[in-house]
N, C-alpha and C positions, 0 to 999 in steps of 0.2 A: 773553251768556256769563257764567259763574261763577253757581255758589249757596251756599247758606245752607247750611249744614250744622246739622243739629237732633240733637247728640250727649249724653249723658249719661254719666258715669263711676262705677260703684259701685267706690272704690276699697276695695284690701285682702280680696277676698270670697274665702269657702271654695269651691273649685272642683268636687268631687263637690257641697255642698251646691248650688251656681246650677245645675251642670249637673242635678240631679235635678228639682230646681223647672222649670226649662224644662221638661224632657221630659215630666213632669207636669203642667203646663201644651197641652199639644201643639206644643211647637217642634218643628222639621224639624232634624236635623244636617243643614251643608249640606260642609262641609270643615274638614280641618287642614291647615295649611300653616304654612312657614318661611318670615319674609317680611326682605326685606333692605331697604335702602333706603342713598341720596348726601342729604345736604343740606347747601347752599349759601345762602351770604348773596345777597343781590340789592343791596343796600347794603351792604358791612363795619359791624359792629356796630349795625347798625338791629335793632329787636327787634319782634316782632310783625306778621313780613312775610320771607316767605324761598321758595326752590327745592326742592320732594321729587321725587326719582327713584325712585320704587317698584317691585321685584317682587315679586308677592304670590304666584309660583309657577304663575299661570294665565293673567297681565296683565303689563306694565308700563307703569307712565302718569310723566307729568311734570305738577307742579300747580304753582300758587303759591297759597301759604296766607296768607291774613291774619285775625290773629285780633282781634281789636277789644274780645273781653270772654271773662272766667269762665262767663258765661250758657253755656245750655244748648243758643241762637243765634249764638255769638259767635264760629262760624268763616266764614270766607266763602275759597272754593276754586275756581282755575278750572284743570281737569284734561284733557288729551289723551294717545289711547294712544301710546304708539310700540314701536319692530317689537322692541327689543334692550337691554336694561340697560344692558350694557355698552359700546356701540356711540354710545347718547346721553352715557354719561359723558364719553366722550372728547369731544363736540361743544362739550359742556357748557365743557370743560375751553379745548378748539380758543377756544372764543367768550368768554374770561378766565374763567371760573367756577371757582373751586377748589372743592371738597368741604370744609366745614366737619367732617365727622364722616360716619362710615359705622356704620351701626345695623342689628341684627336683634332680631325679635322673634318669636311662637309666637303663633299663632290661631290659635281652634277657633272656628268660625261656625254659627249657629244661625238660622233665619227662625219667628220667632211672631206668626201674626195678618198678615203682613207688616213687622210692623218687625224689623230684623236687631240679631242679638246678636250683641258678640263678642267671646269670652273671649281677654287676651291676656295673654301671658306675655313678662316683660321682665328683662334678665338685672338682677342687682343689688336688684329692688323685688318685691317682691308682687305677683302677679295681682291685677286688675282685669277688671270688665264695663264694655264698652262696649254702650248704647242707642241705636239710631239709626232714626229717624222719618222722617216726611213734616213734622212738626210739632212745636211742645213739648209739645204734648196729647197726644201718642204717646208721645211719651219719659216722661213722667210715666205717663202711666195702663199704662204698661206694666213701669214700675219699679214699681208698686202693684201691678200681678197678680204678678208676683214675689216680694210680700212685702217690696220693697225703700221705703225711703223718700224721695220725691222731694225732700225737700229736703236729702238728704247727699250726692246727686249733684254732680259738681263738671263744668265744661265746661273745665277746666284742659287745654293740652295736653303731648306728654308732658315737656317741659322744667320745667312747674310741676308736674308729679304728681312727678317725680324731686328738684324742691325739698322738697315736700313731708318725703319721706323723706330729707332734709338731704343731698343732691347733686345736686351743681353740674353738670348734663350737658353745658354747656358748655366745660367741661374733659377731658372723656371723648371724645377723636379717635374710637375704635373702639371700639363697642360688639357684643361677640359673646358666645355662649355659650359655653363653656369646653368641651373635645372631649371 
């Protein structure tokens, strides 16, 4: 159980520009959706290791992420569906877990070649493409038919991308878009 995750991050991109290059490329739109999520410590203040409760609007899963490095390899995720968002929240909660922070964010998903694209939109920072592979030879030679350059890619996740742009997300309880 659990894999590797082979992601790649073009942060800050113009979003008609990536989405024209795809479809120019022959990408497939594949969905937009609104996607929510719970995340919880597994340890208080352990970093690099924690609980996501996702709905992506078509799914909900429960993972645990551990990330190990920036690389492009440097997540590793072991993820099962369950039936109810809201329903595992509570279990989550029943079984001591508190929700460190409640997060949404905006995807538009694209499949090129097989590897999937996925433009997301996060309240407070600039869009971002995410790459994601079977491999890093995917993520790379697919941020190259892009026009993108594989080594401005970042495997950051989104805690280090929101440092980036000088916030502390871990201060930020609720994360939504504004009505």
């Amino acid at each position: 159980m659990g894999t590797t995750e082979f992601e790649g991050r073009a942060l800050g991109i113009d979003v008609a520009a990536i989405t024209a290059t795809i479809r120019q490329r022959g990408g497939a739109h594949v969905a937009d959706r609104l996607m929510r999520r719970h995340v919880y410590d597994i340890v208080p203040g352990e970093q690099g290791r924690w609980i996501r409760l996702r709905d992506t609007g078509s799914e909900v899963t429960l993972c645990v992420k551990h990330i190990t490095s920036d690389a492009i390899d440097g997540t590793r995720e072991e993820e099962v569906a369950v039936s109810s968002f809201e329903d595992t929240h509570a279990l989550l909660n029943l079984m001591g877990f508190t929700a460190k922070a409640y997060q949404e964010n905006r995807r538009t998903s694209y499949v090129l070649e097989g590897v999937r694209l996925e433009i997301d939109s996060w309240p407070l920072i600039p869009p971002y493409l995410e790459i994601e592979g079977d491999s890093t030879e995917e993520v790379t030679s697919t941020a190259k038919l892009l026009g993108l350059d594989p080594g401005s890619l970042t495997g950051a996740n989104t805690l280090g991308i929101y440092a980036r742009y000088g916030i502390d997300l871990t201060q930020i309880k609720d994360l939504r878009f504004p009505d």
